[in-house]
VOPAGU-2260 file (C-alpha; in pm, 1 decimal, decimal comma):
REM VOPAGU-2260
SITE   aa  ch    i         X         Y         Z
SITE  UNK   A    0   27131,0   10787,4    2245,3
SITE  UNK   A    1   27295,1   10767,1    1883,6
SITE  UNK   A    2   27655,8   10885,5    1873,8
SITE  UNK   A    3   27714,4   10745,0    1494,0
SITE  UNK   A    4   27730,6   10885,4    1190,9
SITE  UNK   A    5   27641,2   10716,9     822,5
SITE  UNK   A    6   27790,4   10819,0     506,0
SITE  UNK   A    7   27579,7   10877,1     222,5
SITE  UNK   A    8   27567,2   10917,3    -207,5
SITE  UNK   A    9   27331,2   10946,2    -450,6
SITE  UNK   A   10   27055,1   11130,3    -580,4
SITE  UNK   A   11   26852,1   11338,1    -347,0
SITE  UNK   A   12   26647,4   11052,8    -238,0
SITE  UNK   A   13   26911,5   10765,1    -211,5
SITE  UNK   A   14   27078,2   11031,8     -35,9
SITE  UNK   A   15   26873,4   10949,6     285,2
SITE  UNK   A   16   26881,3   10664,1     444,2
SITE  UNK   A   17   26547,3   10493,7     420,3
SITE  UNK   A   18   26437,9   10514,3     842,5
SITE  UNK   A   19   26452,9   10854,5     764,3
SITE  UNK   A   20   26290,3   10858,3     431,4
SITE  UNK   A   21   26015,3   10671,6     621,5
SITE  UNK   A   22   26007,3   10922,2     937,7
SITE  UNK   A   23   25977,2   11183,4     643,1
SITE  UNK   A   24   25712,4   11056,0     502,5
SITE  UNK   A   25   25482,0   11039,6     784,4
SITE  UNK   A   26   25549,3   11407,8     931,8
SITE  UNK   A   27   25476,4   11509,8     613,3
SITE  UNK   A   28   25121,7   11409,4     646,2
SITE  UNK   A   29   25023,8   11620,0     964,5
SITE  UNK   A   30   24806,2   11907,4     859,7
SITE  UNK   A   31   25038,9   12182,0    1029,7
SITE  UNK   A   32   25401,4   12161,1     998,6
SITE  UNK   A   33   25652,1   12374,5    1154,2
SITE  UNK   A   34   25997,5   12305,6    1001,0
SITE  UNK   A   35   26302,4   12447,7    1280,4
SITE  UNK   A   36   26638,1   12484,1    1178,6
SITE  UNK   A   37   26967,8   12612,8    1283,6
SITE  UNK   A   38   27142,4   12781,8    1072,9
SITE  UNK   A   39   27536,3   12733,6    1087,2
SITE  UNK   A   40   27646,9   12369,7    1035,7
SITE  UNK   A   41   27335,0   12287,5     989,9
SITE  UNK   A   42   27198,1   12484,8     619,5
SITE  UNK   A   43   27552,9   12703,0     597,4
SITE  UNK   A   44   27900,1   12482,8     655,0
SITE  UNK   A   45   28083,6   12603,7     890,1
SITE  UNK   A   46   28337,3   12891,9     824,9
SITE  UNK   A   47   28639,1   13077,5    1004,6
SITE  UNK   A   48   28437,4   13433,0     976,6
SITE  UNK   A   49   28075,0   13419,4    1132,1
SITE  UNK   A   50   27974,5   13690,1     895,9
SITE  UNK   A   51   28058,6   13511,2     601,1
SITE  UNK   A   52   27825,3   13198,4     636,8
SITE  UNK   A   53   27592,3   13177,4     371,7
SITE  UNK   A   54   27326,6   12858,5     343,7
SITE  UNK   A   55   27450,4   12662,0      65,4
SITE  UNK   A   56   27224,8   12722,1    -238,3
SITE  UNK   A   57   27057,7   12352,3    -248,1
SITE  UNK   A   58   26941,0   12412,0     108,6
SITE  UNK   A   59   26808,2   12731,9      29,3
SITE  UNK   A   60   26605,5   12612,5    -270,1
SITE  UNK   A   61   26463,8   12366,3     -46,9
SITE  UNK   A   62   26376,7   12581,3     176,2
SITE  UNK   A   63   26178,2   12857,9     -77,9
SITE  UNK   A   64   26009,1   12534,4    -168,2
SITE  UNK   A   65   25915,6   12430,7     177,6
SITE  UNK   A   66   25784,0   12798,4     270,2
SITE  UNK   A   67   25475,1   12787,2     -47,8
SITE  UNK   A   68   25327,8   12491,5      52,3
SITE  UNK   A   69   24978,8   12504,3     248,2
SITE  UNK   A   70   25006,2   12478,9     633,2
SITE  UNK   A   71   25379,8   12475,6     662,0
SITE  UNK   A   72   25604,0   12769,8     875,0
SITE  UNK   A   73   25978,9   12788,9     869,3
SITE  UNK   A   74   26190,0   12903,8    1149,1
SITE  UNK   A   75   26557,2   12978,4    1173,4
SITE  UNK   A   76   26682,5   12898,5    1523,2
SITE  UNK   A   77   27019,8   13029,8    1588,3
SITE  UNK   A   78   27265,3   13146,3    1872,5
SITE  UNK   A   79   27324,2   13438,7    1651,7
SITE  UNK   A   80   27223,3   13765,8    1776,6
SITE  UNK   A   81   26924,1   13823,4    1559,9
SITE  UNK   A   82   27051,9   14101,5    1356,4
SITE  UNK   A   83   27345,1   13874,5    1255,8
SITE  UNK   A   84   27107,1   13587,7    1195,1
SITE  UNK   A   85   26875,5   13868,3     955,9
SITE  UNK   A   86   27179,6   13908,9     755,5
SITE  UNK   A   87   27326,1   13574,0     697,2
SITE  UNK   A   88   27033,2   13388,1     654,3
SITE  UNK   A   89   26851,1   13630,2     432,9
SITE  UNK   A   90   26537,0   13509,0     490,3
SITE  UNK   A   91   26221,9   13689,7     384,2
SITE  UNK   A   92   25948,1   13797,6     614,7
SITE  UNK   A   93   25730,3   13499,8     603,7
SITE  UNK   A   94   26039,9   13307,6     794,2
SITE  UNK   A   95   26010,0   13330,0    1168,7
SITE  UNK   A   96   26370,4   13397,6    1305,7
SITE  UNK   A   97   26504,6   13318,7    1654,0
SITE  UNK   A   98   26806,5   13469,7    1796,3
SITE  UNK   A   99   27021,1   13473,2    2071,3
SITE  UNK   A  100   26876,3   13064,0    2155,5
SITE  UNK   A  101   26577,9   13211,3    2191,1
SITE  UNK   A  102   26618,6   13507,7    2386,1
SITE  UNK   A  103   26543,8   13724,7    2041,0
SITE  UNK   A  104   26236,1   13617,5    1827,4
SITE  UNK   A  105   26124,9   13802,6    1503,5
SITE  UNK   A  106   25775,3   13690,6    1440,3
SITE  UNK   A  107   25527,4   13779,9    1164,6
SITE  UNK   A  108   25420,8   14089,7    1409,1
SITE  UNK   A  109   25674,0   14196,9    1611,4
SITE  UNK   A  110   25553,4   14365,4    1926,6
SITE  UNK   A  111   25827,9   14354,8    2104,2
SITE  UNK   A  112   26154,5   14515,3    2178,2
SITE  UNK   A  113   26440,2   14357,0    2345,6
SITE  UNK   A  114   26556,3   14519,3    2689,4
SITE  UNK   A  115   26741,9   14458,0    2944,8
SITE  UNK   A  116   26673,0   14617,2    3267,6
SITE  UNK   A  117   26919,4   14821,5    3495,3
SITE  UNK   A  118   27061,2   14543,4    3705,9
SITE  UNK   A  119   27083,0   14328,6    3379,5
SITE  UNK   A  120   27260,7   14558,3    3222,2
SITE  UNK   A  121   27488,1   14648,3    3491,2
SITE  UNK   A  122   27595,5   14278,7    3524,5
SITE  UNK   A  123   27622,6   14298,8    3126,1
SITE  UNK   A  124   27844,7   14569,9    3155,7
SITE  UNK   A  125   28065,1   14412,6    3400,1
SITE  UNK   A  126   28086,6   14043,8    3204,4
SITE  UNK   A  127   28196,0   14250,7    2883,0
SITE  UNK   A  128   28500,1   14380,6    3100,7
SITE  UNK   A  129   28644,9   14034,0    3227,0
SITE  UNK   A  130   28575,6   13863,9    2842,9
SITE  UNK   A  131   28772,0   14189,5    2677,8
SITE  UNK   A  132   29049,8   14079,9    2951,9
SITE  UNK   A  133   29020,0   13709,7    2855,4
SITE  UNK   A  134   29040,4   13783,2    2476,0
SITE  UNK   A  135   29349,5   14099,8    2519,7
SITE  UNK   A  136   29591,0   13814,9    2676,5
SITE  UNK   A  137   29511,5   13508,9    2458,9
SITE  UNK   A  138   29623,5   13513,5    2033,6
SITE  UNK   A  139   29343,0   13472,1    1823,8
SITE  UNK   A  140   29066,8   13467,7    2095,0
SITE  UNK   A  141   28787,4   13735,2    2028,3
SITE  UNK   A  142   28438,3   13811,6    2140,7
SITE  UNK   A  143   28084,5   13891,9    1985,2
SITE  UNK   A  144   27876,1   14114,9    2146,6
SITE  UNK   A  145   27496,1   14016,1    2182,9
SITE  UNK   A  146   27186,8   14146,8    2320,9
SITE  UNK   A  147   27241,8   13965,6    2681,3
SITE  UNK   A  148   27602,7   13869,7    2639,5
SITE  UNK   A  149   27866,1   13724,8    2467,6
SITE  UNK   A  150   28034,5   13473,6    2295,5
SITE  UNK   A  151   28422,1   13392,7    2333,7
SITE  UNK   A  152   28552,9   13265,6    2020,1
SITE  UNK   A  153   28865,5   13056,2    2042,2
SITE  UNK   A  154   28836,2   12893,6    1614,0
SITE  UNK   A  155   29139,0   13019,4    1499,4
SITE  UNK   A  156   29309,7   12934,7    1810,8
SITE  UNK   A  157   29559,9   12680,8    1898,6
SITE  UNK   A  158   29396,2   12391,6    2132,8
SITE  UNK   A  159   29580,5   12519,6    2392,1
SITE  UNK   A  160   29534,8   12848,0    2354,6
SITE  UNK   A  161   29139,3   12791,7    2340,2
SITE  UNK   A  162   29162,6   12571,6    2643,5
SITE  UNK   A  163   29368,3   12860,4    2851,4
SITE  UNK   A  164   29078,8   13121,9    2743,9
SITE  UNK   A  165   28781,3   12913,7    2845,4
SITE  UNK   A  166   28948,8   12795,8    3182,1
SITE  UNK   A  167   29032,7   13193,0    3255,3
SITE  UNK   A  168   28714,6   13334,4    3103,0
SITE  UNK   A  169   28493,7   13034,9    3303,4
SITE  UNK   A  170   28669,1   13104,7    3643,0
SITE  UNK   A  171   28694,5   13514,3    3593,1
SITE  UNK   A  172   28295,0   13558,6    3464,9
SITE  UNK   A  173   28153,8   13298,7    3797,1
SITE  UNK   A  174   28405,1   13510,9    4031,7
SITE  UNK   A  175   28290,8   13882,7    3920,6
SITE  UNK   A  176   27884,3   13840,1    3771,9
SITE  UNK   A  177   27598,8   13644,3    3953,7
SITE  UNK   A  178   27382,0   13445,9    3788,9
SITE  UNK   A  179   27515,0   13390,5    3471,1
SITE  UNK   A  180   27427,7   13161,5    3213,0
SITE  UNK   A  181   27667,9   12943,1    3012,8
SITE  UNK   A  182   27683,1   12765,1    2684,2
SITE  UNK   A  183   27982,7   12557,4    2543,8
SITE  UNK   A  184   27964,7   12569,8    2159,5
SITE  UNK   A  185   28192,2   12433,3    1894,7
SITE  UNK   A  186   28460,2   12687,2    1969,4
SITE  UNK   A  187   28286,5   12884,9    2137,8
SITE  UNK   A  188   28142,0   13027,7    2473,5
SITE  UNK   A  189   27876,3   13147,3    2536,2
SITE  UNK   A  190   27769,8   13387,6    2895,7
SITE  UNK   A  191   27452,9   13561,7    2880,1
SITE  UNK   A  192   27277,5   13756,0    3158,2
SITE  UNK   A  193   26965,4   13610,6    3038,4
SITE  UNK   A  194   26859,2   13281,1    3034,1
SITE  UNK   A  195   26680,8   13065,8    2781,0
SITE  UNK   A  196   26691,6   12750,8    2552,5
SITE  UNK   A  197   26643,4   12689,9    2188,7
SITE  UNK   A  198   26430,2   12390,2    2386,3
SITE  UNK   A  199   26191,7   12668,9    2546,9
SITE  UNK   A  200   26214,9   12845,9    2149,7
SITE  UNK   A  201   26065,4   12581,2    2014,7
SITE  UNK   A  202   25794,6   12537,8    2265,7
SITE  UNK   A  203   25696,3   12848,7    2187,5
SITE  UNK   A  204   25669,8   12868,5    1821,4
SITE  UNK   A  205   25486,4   12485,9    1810,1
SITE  UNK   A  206   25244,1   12756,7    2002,1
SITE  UNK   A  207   25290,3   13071,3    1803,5
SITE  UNK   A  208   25209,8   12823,1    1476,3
SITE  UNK   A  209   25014,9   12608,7    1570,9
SITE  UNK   A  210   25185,8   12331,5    1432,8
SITE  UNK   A  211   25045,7   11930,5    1522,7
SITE  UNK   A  212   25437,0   11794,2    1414,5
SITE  UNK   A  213   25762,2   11981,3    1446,8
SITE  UNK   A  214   26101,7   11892,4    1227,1
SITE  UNK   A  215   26404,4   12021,9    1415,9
SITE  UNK   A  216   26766,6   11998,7    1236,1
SITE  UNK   A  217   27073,4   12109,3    1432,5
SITE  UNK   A  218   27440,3   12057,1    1477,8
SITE  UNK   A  219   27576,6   12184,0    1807,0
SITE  UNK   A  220   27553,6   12090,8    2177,7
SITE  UNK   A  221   27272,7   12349,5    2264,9
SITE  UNK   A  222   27087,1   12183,6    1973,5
SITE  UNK   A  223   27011,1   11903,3    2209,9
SITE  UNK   A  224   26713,5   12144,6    2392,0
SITE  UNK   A  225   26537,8   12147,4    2116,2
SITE  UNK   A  226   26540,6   11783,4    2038,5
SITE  UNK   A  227   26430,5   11746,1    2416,1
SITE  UNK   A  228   26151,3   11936,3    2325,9
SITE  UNK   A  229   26016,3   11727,3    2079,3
SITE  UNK   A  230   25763,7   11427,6    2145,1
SITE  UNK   A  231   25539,5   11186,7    1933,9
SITE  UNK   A  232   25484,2   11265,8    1593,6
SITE  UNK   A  233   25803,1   11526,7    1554,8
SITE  UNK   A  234   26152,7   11459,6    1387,1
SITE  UNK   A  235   26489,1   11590,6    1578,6
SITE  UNK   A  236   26754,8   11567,1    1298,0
SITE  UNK   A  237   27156,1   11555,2    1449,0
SITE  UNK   A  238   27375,9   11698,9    1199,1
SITE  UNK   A  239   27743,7   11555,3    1238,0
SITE  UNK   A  240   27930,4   11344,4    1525,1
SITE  UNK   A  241   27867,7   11399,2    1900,2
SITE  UNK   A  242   27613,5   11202,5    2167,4
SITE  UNK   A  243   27246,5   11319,3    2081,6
SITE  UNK   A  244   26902,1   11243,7    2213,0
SITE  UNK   A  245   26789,4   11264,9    1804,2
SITE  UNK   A  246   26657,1   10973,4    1666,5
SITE  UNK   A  247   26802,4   11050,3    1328,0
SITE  UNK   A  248   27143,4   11198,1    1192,3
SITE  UNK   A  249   27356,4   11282,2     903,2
SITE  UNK   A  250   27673,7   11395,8     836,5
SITE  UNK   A  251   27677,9   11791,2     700,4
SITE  UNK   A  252   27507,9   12093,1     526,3
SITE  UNK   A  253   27501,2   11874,5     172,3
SITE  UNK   A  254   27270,3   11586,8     351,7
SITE  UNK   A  255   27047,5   11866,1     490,3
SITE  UNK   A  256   26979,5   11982,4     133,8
SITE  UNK   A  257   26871,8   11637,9      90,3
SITE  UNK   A  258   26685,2   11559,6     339,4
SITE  UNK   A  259   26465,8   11928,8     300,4
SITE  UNK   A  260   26442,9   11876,3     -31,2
SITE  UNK   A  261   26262,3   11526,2     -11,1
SITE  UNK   A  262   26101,2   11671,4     284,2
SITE  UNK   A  263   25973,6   11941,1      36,9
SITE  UNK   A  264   25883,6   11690,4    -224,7
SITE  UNK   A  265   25642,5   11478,2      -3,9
SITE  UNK   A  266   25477,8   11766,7     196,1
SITE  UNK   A  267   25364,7   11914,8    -177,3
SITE  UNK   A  268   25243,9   11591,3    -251,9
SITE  UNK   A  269   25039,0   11563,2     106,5
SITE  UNK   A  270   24891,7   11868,6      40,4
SITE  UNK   A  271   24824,7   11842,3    -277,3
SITE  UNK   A  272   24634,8   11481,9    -143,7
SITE  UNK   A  273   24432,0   11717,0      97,0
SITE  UNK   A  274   24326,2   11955,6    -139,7
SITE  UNK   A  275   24180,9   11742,1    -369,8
SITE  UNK   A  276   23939,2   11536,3    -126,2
C-alpha cells in the first residue's frame, strides 16, 4: 500500500513524476483504452456547495483531447446522483457517465430506467425519515436525496458536530431499515437501499467498451473499488493523502490536468504510430 504523497512543479511533463510518466507511456500503447475518472477532487477541487463544482479548465481540455483519439472511451464515475453528475460535469454524449457508484449508468444507448421496487422504496421512504431527524437536530448537517438513498453531509460542520451526526444517523438508519448499505466519504455518508461499487462500475464498462487497459483516477475512500478492480496492464491513479491499493498518486485536481494531458499527448502519438503501419 502507498500512503505518501509527492509534491510536484513544472511544465506538464516534469509535472509527473517519471514511474508514472513511464506507466503512461505503456497504457498508452494498448489498442483500446478506457480512461475512468471521478469527478470531484479528482478533475473539479473540492468545494463547500456540491452544485458548484466545475472541472478545472486544464482538465477539461485534456479531456476533449482524450475523447478524439481512435479507440479511446471516457467515463465519469461519480457518487453523484447522475442528474447532478450530467450537470456538473457537462460532458457531451460520447462520455459514458456513472452515477450513484454505479447504481446509475448513462451509456451511449440508454435502455434503461432506474426503479426501485415496492419494498425498496418503502425502506427508502423510511431511511429518508431518520436522516431528516439526524440533519433537523445537528447545525449545518444536511442531506442529498438520490435515486436509492442518501448522503449526510456534515462539510460545513464543526468536527464535533459531524462526529455527533454520523454516530446518531449510523445507529438510527441500522436500528429502523434492513439491509442497508453504507459509504463513509470525505464528509459525508452515504446509505443506499441498493447496493453496488464503483469496483463492479468499472467491471462493467471494461465490458461495455471493450477496452484491453483501463486508467482509473480517484480521490475518496470508495475510490479504492475501483482500483481493486484493476489488474495487469491498467493504471489506478490516488489523488491526495489516505492508505490506497494504487500504485501511483498525486496530490490534487492541478496534477490530474497533468497527468491527462501527457496521457493525451502519448495516446495521439500511439495512434497515430498504428495508423500509419
Amino acid at each position: 500500500m502507498n500512503d505518501s504523497v509527492g509534491v510536484h512543479s513544472g511544465g506538464t511533463g516534469s509535472a509527473v513524476p517519471r514511474d508514472l510518466r513511464d506507466a503512461l507511456r505503456r497504457l498508452a500503447a494498448t489498442p483500446r483504452l478506457l480512461v475512468a475518472l471521478d469527478f470531484d477532487g479528482t478533475l473539479a477541487p473540492t468545494v463547500d456547495d456540491p452544485a458548484k463544482a466545475r472541472a478545472l479548465p486544464e482538465a477539461r481540455a485534456a479531456v476533449d483531447r482524450i475523447l478524439t483519439l481512435p479507440g479511446t472511451r471516457v467515463a465519469f464515475v461519480s457518487g453523484r446522483a447522475l442528474d447532478s453528475l450530467e450537470e456538473v460535469s457537462g460532458a457531451g454524449d460520447d462520455t459514458i457517465l456513472v452515477g450513484s457508484h454505479g447504481i446509475e449508468v448513462r451509456l451511449d444507448s440508454p435502455d434503461e430506467v432506474f426503479t426501485l421496487g415496492e419494498e425498496e422504496q418503502a425502506r427508502l421512504g423510511l431511511l429518508g425519515d431518520v436522516l431528516d431527524q439526524v440533519a433537523d437536530n445537528v447545525d449545518d448537517v444536511w442531506i442529498e436525496t438520490k435515486p436509492a438513498g442518501f448522503a449526510l453531509h456534515t462539510r460545513l460542520a464543526t468536527e464535533r458536530n459531524s462526529r455527533i451526526a454520523h454516530l446518531v444517523a449510523l445507529s438510527e438508519a441500522h436500528a429502523e431499515v434492513d439491509d442497508l448499505t453504507v459509504r463513509r466519504g470525505k464528509d459525508v455518508l452515504e446509505f443506499s437501499v441498493r447496493s453496488t461499487t464503483k469496483g463492479e462500475a468499472v467491471e462493467h464498462l471494461r465490458r461495455y467498451t471493450g477496452a484491453s487497459a483501463v486508467f482509473y483516477a480517484g480521490d475518496d475512500v470508495t475510490d479504492e473499488d475501483a482500483f481493486e478492480a484493476l489488474g495487469d496492464g491498467d493504471l489506478a491513479l490516488k489523488i491526495g493523502s489516505g492508505t490506497t491499493v494504487a500504485d501511483h498518486r498525486v496530490d490534487g485536481p492541478e496534477d490530474v490536468a497533468h497527468v491527462l494531458s501527457l496521457l493525451a499527448d502519448l495516446r495521439a502519438s500511439a495512434t497515430d504510430t498504428d495508423r500509419s503501419n
